[in-house]
LUMFIKE-355771 format. One record per residue (C-alpha): residue number from 1; x, y, z. Coordinates in Angstrom, 1 decimal. Layout:
BEGIN
+-----+--------+--------+--------+
! num !   east !  north !     up !
+-----+--------+--------+--------+
! NUM !      X !      Y !      Z !
...
+-----+--------+--------+--------+
***
This chain:
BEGIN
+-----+--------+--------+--------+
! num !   east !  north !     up !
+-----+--------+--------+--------+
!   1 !   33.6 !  -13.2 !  -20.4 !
!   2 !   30.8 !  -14.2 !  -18.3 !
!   3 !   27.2 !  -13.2 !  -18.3 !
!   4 !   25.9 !  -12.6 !  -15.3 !
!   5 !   22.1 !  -13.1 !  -16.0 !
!   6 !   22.0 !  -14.4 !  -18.9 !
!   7 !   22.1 !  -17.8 !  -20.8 !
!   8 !   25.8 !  -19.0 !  -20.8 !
!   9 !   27.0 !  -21.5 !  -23.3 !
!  10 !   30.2 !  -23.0 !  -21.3 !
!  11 !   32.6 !  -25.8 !  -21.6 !
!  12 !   33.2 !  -28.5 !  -18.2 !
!  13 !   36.4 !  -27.5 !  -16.7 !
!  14 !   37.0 !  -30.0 !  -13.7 !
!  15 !   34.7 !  -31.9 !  -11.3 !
!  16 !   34.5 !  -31.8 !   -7.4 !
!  17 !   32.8 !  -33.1 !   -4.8 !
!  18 !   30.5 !  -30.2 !   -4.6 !
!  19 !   29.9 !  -29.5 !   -8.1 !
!  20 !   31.3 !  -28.8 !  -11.8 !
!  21 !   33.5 !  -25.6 !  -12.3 !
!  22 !   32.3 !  -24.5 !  -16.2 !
!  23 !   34.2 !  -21.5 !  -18.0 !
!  24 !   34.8 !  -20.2 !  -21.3 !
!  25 !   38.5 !  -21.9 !  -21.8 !
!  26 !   39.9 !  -25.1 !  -20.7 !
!  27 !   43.1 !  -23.4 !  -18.7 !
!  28 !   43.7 !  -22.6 !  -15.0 !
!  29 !   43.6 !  -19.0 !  -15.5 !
!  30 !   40.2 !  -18.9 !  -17.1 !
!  31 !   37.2 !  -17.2 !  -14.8 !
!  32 !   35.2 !  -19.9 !  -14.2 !
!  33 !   31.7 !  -21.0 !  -11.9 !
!  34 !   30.2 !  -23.4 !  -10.4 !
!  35 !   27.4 !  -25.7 !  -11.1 !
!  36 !   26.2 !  -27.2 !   -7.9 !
!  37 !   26.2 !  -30.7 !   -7.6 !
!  38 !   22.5 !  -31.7 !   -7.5 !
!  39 !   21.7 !  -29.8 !  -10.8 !
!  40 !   25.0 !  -31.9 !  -12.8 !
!  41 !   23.3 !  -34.0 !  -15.3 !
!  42 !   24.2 !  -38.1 !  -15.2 !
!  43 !   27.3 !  -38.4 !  -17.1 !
!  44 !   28.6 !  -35.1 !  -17.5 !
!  45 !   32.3 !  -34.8 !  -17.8 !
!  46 !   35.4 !  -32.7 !  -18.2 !
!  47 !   35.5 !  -30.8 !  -21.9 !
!  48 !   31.3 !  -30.9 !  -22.3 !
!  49 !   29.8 !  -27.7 !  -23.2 !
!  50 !   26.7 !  -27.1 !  -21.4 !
!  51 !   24.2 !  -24.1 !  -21.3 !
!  52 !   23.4 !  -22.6 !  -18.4 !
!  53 !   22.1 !  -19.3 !  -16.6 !
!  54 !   24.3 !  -17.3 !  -14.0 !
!  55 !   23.7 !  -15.2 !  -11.0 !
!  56 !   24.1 !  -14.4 !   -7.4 !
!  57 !   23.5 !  -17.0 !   -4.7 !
!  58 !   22.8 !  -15.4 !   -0.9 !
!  59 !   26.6 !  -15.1 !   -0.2 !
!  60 !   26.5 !  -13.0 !   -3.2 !
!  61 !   29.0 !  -15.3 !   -5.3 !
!  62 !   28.3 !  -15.8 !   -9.0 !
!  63 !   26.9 !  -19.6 !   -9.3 !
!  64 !   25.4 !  -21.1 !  -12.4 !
!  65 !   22.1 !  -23.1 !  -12.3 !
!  66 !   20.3 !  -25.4 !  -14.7 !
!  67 !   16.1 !  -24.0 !  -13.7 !
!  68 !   15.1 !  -21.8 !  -16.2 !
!  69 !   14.1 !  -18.3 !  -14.1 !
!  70 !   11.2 !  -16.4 !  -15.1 !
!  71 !   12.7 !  -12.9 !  -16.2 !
!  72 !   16.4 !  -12.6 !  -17.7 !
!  73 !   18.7 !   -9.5 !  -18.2 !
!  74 !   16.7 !   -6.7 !  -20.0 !
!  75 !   13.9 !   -8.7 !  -20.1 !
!  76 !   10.4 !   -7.3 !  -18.8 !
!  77 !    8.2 !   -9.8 !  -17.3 !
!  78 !    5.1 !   -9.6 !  -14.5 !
!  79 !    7.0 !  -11.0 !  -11.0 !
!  80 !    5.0 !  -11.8 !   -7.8 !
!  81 !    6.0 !  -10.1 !   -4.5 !
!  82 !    7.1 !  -12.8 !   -1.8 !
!  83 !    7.7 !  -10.3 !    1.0 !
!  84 !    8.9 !   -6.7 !    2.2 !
!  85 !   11.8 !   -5.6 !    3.7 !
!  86 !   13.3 !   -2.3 !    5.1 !
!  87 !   15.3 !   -2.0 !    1.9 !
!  88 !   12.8 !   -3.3 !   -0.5 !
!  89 !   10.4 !   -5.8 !   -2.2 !
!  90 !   12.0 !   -9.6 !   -2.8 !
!  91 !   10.3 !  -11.0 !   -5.6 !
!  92 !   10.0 !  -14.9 !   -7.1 !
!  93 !   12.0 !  -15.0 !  -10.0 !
!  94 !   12.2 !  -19.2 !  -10.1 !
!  95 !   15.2 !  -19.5 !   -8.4 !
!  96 !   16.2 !  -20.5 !   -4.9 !
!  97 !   16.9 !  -17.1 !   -4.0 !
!  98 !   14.6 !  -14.4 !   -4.6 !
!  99 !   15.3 !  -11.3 !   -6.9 !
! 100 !   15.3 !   -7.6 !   -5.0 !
! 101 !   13.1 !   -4.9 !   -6.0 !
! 102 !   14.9 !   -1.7 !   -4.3 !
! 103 !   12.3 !    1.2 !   -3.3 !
! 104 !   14.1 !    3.5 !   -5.5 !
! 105 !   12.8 !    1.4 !   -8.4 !
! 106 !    9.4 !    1.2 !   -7.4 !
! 107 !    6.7 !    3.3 !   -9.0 !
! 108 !    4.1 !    2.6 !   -6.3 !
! 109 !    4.2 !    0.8 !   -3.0 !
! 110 !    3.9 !   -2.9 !   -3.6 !
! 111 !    1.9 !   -5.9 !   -1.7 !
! 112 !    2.8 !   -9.2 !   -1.0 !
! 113 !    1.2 !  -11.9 !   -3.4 !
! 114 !    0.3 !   -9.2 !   -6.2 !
! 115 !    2.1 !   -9.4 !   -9.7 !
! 116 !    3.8 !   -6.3 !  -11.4 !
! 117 !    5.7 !   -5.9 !  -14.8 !
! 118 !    9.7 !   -5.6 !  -13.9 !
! 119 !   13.0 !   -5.4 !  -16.2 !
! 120 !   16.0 !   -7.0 !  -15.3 !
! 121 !   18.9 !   -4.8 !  -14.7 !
! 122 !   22.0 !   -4.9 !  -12.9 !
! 123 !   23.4 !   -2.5 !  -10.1 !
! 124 !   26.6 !   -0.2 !   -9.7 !
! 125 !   27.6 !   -3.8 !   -7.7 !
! 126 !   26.6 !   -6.3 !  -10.8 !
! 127 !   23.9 !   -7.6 !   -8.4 !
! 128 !   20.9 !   -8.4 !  -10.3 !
! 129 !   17.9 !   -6.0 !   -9.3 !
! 130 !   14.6 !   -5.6 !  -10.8 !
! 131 !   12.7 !   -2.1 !  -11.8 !
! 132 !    9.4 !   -1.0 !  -12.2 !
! 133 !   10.4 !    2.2 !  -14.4 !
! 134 !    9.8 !    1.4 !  -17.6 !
! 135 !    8.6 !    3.8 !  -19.7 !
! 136 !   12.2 !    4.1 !  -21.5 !
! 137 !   12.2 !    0.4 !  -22.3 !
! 138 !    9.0 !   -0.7 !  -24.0 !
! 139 !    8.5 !   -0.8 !  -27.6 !
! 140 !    6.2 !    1.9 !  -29.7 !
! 141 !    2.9 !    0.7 !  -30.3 !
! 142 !    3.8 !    0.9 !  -33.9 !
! 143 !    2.0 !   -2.2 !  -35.1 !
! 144 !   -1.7 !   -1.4 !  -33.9 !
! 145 !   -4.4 !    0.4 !  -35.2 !
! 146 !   -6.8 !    2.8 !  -33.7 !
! 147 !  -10.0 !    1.5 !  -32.3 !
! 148 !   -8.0 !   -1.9 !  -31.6 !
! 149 !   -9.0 !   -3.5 !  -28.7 !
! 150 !   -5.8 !   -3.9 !  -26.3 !
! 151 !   -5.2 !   -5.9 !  -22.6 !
! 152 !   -2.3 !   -4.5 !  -20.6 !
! 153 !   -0.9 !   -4.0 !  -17.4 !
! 154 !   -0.7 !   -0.7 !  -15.4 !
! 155 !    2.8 !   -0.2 !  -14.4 !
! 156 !    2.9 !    3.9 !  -13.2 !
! 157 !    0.3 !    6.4 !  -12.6 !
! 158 !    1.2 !   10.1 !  -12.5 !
! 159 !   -1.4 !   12.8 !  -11.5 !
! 160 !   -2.0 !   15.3 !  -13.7 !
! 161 !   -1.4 !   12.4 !  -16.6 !
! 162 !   -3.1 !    9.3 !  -15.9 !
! 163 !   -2.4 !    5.7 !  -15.8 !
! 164 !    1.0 !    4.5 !  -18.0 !
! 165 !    0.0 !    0.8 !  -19.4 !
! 166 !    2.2 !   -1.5 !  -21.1 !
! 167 !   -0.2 !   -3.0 !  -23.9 !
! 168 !    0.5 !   -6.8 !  -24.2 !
! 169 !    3.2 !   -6.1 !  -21.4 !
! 170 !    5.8 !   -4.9 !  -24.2 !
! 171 !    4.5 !   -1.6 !  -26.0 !
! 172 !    3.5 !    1.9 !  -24.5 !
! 173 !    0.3 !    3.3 !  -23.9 !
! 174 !   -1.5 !    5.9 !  -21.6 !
! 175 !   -4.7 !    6.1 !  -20.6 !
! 176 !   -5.3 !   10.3 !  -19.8 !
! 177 !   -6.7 !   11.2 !  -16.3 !
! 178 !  -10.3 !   12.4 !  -18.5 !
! 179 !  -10.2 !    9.0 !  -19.3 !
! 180 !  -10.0 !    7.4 !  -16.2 !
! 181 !  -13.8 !    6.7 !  -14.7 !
! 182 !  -13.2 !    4.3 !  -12.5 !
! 183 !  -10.1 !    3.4 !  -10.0 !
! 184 !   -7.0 !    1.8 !  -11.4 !
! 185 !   -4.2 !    1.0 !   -9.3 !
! 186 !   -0.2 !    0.0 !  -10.7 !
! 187 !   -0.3 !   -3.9 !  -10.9 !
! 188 !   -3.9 !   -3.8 !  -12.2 !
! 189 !   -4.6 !   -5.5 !  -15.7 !
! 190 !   -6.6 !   -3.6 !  -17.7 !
! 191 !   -8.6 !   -3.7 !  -21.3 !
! 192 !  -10.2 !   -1.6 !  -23.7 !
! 193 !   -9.6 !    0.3 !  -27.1 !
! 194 !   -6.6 !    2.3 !  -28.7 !
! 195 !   -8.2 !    5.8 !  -29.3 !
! 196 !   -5.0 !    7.5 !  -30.8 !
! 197 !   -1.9 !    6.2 !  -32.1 !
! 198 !    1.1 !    8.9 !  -32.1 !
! 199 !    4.0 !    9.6 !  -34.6 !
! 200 !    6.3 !    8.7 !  -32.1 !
! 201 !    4.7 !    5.1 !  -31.4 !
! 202 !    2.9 !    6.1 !  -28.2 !
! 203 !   -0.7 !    4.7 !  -27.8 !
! 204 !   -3.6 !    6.7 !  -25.8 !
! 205 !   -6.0 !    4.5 !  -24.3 !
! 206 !   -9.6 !    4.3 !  -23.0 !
! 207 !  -11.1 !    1.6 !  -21.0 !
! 208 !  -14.2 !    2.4 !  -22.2 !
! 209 !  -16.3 !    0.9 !  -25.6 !
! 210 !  -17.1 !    3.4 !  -28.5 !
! 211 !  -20.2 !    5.4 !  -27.2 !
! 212 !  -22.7 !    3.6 !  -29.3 !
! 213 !  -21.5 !    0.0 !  -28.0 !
! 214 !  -20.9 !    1.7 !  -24.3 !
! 215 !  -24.6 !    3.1 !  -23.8 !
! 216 !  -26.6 !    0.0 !  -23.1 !
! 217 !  -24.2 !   -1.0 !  -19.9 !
! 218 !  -24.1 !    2.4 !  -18.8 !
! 219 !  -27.7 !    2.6 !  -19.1 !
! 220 !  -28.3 !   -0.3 !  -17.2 !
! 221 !  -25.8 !    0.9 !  -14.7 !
! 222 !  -27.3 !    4.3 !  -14.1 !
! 223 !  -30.9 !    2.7 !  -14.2 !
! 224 !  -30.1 !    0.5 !  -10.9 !
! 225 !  -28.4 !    2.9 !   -9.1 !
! 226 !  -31.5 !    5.5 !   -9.8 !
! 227 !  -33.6 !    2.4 !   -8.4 !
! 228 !  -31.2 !    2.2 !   -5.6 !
! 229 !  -32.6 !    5.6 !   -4.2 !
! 230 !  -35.7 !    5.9 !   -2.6 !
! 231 !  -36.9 !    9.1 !   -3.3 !
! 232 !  -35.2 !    8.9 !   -7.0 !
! 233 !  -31.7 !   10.6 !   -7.6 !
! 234 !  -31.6 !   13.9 !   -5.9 !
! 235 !  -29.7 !   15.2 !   -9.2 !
! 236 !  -30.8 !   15.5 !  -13.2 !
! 237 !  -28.2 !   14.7 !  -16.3 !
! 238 !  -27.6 !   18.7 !  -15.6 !
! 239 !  -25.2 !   18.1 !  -12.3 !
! 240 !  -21.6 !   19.4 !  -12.1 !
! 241 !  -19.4 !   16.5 !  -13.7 !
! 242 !  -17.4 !   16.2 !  -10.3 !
! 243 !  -21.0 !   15.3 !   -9.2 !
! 244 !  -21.8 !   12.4 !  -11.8 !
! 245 !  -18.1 !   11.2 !  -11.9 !
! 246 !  -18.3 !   10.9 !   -8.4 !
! 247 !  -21.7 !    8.8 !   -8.2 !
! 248 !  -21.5 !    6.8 !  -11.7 !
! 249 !  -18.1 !    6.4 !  -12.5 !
! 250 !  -19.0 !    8.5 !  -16.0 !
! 251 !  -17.8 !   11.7 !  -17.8 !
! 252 !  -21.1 !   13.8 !  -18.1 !
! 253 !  -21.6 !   13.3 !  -21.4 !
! 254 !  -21.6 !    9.2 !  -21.3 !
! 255 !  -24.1 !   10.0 !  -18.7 !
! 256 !  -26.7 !   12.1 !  -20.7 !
! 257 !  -26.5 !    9.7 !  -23.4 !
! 258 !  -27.0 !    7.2 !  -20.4 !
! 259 !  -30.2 !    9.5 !  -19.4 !
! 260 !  -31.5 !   10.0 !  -22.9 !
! 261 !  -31.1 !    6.5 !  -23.4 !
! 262 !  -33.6 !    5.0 !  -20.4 !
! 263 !  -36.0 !    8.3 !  -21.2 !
! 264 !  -36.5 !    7.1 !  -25.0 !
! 265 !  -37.4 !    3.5 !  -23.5 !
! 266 !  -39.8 !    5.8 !  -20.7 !
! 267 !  -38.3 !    3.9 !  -17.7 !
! 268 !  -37.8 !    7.2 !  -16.2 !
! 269 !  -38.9 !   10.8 !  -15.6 !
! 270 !  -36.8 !   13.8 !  -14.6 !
! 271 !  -38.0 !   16.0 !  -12.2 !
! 272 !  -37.1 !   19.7 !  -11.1 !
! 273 !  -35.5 !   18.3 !   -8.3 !
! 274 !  -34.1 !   15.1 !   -9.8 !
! 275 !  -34.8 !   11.7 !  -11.8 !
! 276 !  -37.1 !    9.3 !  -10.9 !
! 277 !  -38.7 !    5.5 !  -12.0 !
! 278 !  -41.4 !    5.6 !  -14.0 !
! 279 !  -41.9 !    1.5 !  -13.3 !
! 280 !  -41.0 !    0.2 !   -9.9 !
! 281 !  -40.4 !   -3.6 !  -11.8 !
+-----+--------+--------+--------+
***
């Protein structure tokens, strides 16, 4: 039987004009598909066994081609967005025609020209689709430790739970909403440190170092931004979180520690009303 897309090892059947018909069996009966003339090697003839990749061309009848594309049945790989249509996002998968990414199977609105993580799957129609849902298809994070640095990409985000990231683009992670300090966005490729592993293989994830290897850029972040006031910062390292989170980008304890930091180095002074510089370097 053949696989629609997938690698097809398949024996020459006949020749015409137009291309080489390749099937399984060397009979008249046997299904079999074409291999358009420009991709037929020099010399090929009838009884050759050839490997090749089948799938839809735009009248939506099975062809076989010789290019290698970039993402294959089952297979999760990061896809750019060529355009978007009324019934979804068409994608470049390396092939002549682009692959569809219906709305149904996006977890965010897409843009043209940005990369996000698809699978391969095919529809109720056998027409090959890609999907952004894949939380039931990546592998537990079974072979990492905790407090390993990771690089993945952000493929869902769910409110009330946080960012879903595929570490390495293949295994599962999460990064909480009380982790999140800064704005991520699905598509976006992030890094930082594995902070739990699970028994079931799931990985939670923060984007931030471990406090003691955090505090001198947070420091130095919070110390230009109190420079980037006037008057000082109209707030102490006592604010409501919302407050801080808002203005730094930092839970309220990274910022105290930030605070505590720059007043054991005396570059600043807190106030009743606020903190303020104590050099103007």
């Amino acid at each position: 039987m053949l696989e629609i897309g997938a690698w097809n090892t398949l024996k020459v059947i006949r020749s015409k004009e137009h291309g080489i018909y390749l099937g399984e069996e060397d009979c008249k009966t046997a299904e079999t598909v074409l291999l358009p003339r420009k991709q037929v090697p020099p010399g090929v003839k009838a009884g050759d066994v050839m490997r090749v990749f089948l799938y839809r061309d735009s009248e939506d009848r099975m062809i076989a081609t010789t290019t290698k594309p970039y993402i294959t049945m089952g297979e999760i790989k990061k896809l750019k967005v060529r355009h978007v249509t009324a019934i979804g996002a068409f994608m470049d998968w390396g092939l002549e025609k682009d692959i569809l990414l219906p709305f149904k199977e996006q977890t965010a609105k897409v843009s043209e020209g940005k990369e996000y993580l698809v699978r391969m799957y095919a529809d109720k129609s056998g027409r090959l689709c890609v999907s952004m849902k894949l939380y039931r298809y990546l592998k537990p994070a079974t072979g990492y430790e905790k407090g390993q640095d990771f690089i993945g990409t952000v493929y869902e985000y769910k409110n009330g739970m946080g960012a879903f990231v595929a570490i390495d683009d293949l295994y599962t992670g999460l990064i909480h909403e009380n982790e999140l300090y800064s704005r991520v966005v699905v598509g976006d490729v992030v890094s930082g440190r594995i902070i739990r592993l699970r028994e079931d293989g799931k990985a939670d994830l923060s984007l931030r170092a471990e406090a003691y290897k955090q505090m001198d850029e947070d420091s130095d972040m919070v110390y230009a931004i109190i420079k980037s006031y006037k008057d000082g910062l109209p707030f102490t390292d006592k604010a409501d979180a919302k407050v801080i989170k808002k203005e730094f980008g930092l839970s309220k304890n990274a910022f105290k520690r930030a605070v505590g930091h720059l007043l054991k180095e005396g570059k600043i002074q807190i106030t009743d009303t606020g903190i303020v510089l104590t050099e103007t370097k």
